[in-house]
N, C-alpha and C positions, 0 to 999 in steps of 0.2 A: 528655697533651700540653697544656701550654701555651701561649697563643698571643696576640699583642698586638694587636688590632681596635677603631681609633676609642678610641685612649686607653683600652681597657678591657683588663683580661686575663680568658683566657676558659680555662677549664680543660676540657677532651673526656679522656672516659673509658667505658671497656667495663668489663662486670662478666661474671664468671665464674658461668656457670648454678649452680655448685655452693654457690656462697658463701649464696643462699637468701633475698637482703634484695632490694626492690625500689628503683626509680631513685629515687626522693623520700628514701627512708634512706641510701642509699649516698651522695647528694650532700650530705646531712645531716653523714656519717658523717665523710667529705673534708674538708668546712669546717672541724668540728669539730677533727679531728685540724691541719689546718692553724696554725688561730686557736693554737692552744695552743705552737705554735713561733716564729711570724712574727708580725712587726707587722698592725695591722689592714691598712695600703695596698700588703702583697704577698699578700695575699687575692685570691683571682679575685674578679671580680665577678659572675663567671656559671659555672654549671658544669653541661656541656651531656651529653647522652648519648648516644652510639653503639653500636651493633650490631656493628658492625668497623669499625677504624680505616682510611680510604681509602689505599692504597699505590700510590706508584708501579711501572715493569716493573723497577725495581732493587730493590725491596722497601723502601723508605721512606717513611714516610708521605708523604703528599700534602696540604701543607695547603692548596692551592690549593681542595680538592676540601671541605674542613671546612666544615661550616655556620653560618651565624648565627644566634646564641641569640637568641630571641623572648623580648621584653621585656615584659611584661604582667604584671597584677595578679591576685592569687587569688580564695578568696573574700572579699567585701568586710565587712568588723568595723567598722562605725559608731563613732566615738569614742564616750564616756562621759559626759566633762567639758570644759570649757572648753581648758583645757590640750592635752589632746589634737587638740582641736577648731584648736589653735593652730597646734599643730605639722604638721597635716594641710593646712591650709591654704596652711601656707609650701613645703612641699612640694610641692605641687600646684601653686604659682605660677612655682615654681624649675623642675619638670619641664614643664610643660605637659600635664596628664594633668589631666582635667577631677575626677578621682573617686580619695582617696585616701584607703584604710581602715588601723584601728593595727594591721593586721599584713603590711601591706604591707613588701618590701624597697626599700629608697631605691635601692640600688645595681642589683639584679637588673628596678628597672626602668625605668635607663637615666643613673644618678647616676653621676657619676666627681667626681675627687678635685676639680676649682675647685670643682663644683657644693656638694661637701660642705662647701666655706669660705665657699662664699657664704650655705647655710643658717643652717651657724653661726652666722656674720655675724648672718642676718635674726632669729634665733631669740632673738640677745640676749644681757645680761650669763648669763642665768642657764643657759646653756649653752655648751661649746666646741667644738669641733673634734673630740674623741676622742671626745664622745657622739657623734657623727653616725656614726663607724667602728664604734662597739663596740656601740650600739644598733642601730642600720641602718631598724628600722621603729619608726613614731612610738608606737608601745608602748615597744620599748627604746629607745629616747633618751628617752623618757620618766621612765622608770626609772633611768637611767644618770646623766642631770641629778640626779635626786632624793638619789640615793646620794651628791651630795656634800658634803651635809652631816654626814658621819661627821666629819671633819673638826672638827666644834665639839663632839662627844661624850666629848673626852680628860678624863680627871678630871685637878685643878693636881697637879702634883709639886715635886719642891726640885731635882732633875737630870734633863738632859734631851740630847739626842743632838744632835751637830749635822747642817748638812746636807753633802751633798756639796762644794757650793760652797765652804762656812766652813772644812770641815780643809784646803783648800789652803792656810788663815794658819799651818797651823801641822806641817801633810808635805806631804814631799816625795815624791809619787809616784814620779818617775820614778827619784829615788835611793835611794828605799826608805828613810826616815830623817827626822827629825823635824828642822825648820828649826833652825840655830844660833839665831839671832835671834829668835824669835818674841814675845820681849818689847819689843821695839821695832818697830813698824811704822807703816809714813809711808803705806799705803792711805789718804790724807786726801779727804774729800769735805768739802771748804769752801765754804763762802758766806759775804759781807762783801755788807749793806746799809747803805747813807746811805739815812738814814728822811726825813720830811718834817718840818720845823722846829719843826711844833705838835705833836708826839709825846710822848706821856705815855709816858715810861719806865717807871714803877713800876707804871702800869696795865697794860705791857707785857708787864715782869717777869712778873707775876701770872698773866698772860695761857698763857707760857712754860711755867709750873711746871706747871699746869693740864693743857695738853699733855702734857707728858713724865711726869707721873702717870698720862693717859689712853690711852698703849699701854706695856705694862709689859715690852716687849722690849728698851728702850730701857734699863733700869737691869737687864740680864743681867749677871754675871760669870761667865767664861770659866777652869775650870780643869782640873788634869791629874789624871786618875783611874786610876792601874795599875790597879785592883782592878776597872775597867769590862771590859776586853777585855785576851786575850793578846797580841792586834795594837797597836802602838803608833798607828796609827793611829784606830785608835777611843778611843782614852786620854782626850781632850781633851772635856768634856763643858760644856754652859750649865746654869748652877745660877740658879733666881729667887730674888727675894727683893724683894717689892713692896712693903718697909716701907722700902727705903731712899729718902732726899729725894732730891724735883726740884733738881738745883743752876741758878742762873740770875744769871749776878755783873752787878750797877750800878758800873761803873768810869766815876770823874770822874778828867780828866787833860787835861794842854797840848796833845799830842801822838798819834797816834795810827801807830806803826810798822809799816805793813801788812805788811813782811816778816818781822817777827819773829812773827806770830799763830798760823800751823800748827807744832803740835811734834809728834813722834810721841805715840802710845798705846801702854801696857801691857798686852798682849792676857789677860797674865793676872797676876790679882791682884785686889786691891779699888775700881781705881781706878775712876772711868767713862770710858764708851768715848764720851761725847759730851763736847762744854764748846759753852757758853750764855752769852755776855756781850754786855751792852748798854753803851756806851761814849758820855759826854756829851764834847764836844771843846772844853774851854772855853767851855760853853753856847753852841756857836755849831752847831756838826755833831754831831749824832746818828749814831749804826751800832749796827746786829746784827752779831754774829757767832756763822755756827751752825757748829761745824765736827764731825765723825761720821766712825770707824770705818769702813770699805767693807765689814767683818764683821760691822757691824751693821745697815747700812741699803741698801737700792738708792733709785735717782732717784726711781722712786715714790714712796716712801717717805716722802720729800723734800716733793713736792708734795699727797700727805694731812694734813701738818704744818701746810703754809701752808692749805690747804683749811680746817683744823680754828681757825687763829687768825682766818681770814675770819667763819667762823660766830660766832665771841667775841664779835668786833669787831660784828656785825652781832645781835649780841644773843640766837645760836642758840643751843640748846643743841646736844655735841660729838654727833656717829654713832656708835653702838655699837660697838665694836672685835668682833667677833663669835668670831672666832677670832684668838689671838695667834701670834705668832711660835714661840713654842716651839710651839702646836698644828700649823704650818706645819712643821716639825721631822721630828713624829712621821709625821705625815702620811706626808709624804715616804720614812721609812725601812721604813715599812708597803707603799707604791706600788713601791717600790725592788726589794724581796724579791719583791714578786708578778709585776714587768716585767722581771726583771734577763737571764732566758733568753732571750725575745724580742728584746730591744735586743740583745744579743749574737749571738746568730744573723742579726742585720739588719744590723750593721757590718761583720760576718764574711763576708758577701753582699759586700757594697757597698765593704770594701777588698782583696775579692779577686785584683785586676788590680794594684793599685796600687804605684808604686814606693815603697819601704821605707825609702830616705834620700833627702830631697831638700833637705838643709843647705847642700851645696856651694855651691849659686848664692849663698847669702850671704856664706860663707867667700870664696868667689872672687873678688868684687867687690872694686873697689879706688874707691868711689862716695864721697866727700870725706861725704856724709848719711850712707854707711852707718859709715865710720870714726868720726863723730862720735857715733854713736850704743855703737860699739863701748865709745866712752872715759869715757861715762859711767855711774857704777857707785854705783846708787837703793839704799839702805838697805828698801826693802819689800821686807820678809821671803819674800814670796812670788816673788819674781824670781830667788832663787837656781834655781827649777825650770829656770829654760833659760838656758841660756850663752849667745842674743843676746835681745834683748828688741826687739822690732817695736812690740807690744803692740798698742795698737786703733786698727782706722783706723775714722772719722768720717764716714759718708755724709749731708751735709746737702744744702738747697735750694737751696746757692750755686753748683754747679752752671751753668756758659752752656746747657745746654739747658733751656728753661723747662718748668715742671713741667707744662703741658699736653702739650707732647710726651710726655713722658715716661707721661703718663695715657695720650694714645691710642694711645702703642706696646702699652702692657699688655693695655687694651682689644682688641688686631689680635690679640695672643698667647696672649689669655685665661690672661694671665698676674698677679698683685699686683704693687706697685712694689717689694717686700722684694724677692721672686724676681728682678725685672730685677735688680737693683744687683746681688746675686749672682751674677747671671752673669756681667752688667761685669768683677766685682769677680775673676772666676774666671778673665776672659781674659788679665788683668793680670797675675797672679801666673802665668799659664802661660807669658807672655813671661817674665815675667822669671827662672825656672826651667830655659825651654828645654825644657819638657816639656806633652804635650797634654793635662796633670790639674792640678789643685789641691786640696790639702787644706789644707783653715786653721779656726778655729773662729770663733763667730757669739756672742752674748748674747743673750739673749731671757728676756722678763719672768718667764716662768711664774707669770700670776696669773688663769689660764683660771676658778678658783673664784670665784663670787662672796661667797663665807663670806670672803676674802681681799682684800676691795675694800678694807677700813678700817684695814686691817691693815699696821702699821710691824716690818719686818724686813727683810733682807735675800734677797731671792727670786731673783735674777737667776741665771742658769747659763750656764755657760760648754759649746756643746755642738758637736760636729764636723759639717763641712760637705766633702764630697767629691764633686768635679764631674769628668769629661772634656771638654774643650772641644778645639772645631775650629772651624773659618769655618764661618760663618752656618749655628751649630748651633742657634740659637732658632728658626730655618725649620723644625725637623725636628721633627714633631710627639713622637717619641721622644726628644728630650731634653728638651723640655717638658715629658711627663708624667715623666720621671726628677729633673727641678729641679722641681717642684710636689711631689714623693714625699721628696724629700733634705731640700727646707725644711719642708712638712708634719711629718716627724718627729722635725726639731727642736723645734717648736714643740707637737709632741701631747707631749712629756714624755719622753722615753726620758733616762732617768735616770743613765747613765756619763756619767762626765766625759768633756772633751777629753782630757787628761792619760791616764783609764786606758784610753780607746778603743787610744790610741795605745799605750799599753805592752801590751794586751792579744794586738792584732795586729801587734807588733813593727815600728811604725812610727814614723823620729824626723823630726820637721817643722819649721821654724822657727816661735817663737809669732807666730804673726802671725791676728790679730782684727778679721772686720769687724762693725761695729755700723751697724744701719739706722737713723736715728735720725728719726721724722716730727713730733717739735716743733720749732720755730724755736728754734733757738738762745739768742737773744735774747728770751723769752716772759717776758711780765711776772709775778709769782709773786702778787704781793701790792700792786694799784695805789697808785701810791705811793711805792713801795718803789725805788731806784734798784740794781742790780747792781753791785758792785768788783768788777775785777779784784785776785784778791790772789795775789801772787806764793811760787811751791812749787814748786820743784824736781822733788819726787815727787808733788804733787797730783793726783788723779784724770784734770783736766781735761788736765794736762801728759805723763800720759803718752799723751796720746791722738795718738802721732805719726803722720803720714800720710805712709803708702807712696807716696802720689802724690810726694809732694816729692822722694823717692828717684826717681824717675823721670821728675823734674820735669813732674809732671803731669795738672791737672783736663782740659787740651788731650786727651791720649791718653784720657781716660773719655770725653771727649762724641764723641771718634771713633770710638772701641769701639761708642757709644750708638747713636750716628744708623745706625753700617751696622748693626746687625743687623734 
């Protein structure tokens, strides 16, 4: 029997005299057998033993009558090293337990899921969130941290696999078929700076090349390999080749046509997937312009770039690239294989109930946003996936509830501010559905390794988010621990996409994406540096439309906000 006690689950079990193993193995035995099906956060947390299970006069169990698991520590294992010494201590602060050895259970003695992201938190870059689950005692988190540096152990090759995220530039999951277009794609992530008037361009330049030599993801090309896989889908492979130049153009001119700057990219071929030009305006106006691939880079990405010309500028030498993008690759299809039955048996959990089509509400609408959204028709190759495009909504700090409120709601719910916004974000779309669920997908960085901190590629994932909502369901401590468990394993790595969650379990949904996003918008990159807006059609930024505007409404979020 299972059973949910103070945000924990608690597993009660009798063992049969005959079977011959005592209660320490057979809870051994359960775990075991469990872990090897289930994510770490549908793990009991405890797993208790009875004699006979209490019934009631109808013959049912009684869980009235079920006992609570005593929470306490073994024998006590003195850390070794500092390290451990570390991790022992964070824990001990997090739990309140004066005295914590490396073989203690974090969870068995009294850890639940905030507490395990607050350790994370305290623990630092060099640990995440899935060591605290998969480790549990400061031996294995210990361990589990350690092991991720397999990651910088790939010897270089000439081809290399992509990730999940990147064949979506080029299949079509849902149609089962390889995008027509894939050799033009307007994914654009641009940036246009007006520089400061005393700006050495050629020191610039120079500055530029230096960079785009110094993470060699940057100069991939992207081709089509029959002879890789019988699946057209794995056909598509990243070939290096780190002798090709940094390009970086010095264009003198009268003029400078902001509109004409973003063109597409050839996703395959020789070309490169960045362009780099510095543009003098009549010796009057200076500009950069970086503009990149979406298959090559995430925002991150973006801001390691500018980090790396600060260091130039300021006479650093660059950070080590420790692991490149292609090792981020391998990585990935290695974790993939080993998580793939887990993640699958957890979605299969979790869209058990749910409804199977929920396209209508947008077919039906006759919303003057929604038709105008209907009639524009993006050449990004990746939008043939779904016949309406939403695409991603924006949760910034602009916002009328001030972000103290919104801290000390968290703070009451023992919830993060990511988690709020998705619930918000989850009541919205159930209006606007007419149904008491939401399914939609989320982005999230996935750069929990710190071998990946230096590291220019495209990391971001596209991963699914499925809530039940009703009135003042954040009151109810069960769906708190069920929205802490749904974003948790987005963010621990479960590695299907949106796309084949959904084909897996024959569900078709409108794309619709929220992104929590906790920098200002407006965040200076590079002091100095002044931001353009530069106008694109299909620009990353532009397709970021908000569903609020469809429902005309930040008004309707901060009502959502304040009652719950």
């Amino acid at each position: 029997v299972v059973l949910q006690k103070e945000e924990k689950l608690i597993l009660y079990y009798t063992l049969r005299q005959e079977n011959g193993i005592g209660q320490k193995e057979a809870a051994q035995k359960i775990r075991a057998g469990l872990e090897a099906v289930l994510p770490a956060y549908m793990i009991p947390d405890a797993c208790v033993y009875l004699e006979k299970m209490p019934l009631t006069p109808n013959g049912k169990i009684d869980v009235s009558k079920l006992p609570d698991p005593v929470w306490q520590s073994g024998s006590y294992a003195a850390p070794e090293n500092d390290a451990g010494r570390f991790i022992c201590d964070k824990m001990s602060k997090i739990l309140g337990i004066d005295k914590i050895g490396m073989t203690d259970d974090f969870f068995a003695m009294g850890g639940n899921s905030l507490n395990a992201v607050l350790l994370a938190e305290t623990l630092g870059d060099d640990y995440e969130i899935r060591d605290i689950y998969q480790g549990r005692t400061p031996a294995g988190i210990l361990k589990a941290g350690s092991q991720k540096k397999r990651i910088c152990s790939f010897e270089k090759q000439s081809s290399y696999p992509l990730t999940e995220e990147q064949k979506k530039y080029f299949y079509d999951d849902k149609r089962r078929k390889i995008l027509d277009n894939v050799n033009r794609s307007f994914s654009n992530v641009p940036w246009l700076f007006l520089l400061p008037e005393d700006t050495d361009l050629e020191e610039l330049r120079t500055m530029l090349i230096m960079v785009v030599d110094h993470h060699p993801y940057l100069k991939v090309r992207y081709v089509k390999e029959e002879a890789r896989s019988p699946e057209p889908r794995e056909q598509f492979a990243a070939r290096r080749d780190d002798s090709i130049p940094a390009r970086v153009s010095l264009i003198h001119m009268d003029k400078l046509d902001k509109n004409t700057l973003i063109q597409p990219f050839n996703l395959l071929g020789d070309d490169d997937l960045y362009r780099a030009a510095l543009y003098d305006v009549q010796g009057k106006e200076k500009y950069l312009f970086l503009d990149f691939s979406h298959i090559l880079i995430d925002g991150e990405s973006f801001h390691i770039m500018c980090r790396d010309l600060l260091r130039l500028m300021e006479g650093k030498p660059l950070l080590p690239e420790t692991a490149t993008g292609y090792d981020a690759a391998l990585e990935e299809q290695i974790r993939r294989e080993e998580e793939r039955k887990k993640n699958e048996a957890y979605y299969r959990e979790l869209l058990k109930g749910c409804t199977r089509n929920t396209t209508e509400w947008i077919d039906s609408r006759k919303d003057p946003a929604i038709e105008k959204l209907r009639d524009i028709r993006f050449t990004d190759s990746r939008n043939q996936m779904d016949d309406i495009l939403l695409s991603r909504t924006v949760f910034t700090k602009k916002s009328s509830v001030r972000m103290k409120e919104i801290r000390k709601k968290c703070q009451s719910l023992s919830i993060t501010e990511n988690m709020l916004f998705h619930a918000v974000f989850a009541c919205l779309i159930g209006e606007c559905n007419g149904l008491s669920e939401a399914f939609y997908s989320t982005v999230i960085h996935n750069r929990h390794n710190t071998a990946l901190d230096h590291t220019v590629t495209m990391l971001c994932r596209t991963v699914p988010i499925y809530l039940r909502v009703r009135e003042n369901m954040l009151k109810t401590e069960a769906f708190t621990r069920t929205l802490r468990d749904v974003v948790s394993n987005a963010n621990l790595g479960g590695l299907s996409t949106f796309s084949n969650i959904c084909i897996m379990n024959g569900v078709n949904v409108p794309s619709i994406s929220m992104i929590y996003r906790d920098r200002p918008v407006d965040e200076e990159l590079v002091p100095g540096w002044k931001q353009v807006e530069v106008d694109s059609l299909s620009s990353v930024e532009d397709l970021m439309l908000k569903i609020f505007n469809i429902r005309s409404s930040t008004e309707r979020f901060d009502e959502i906000l304040c009652g719950m």
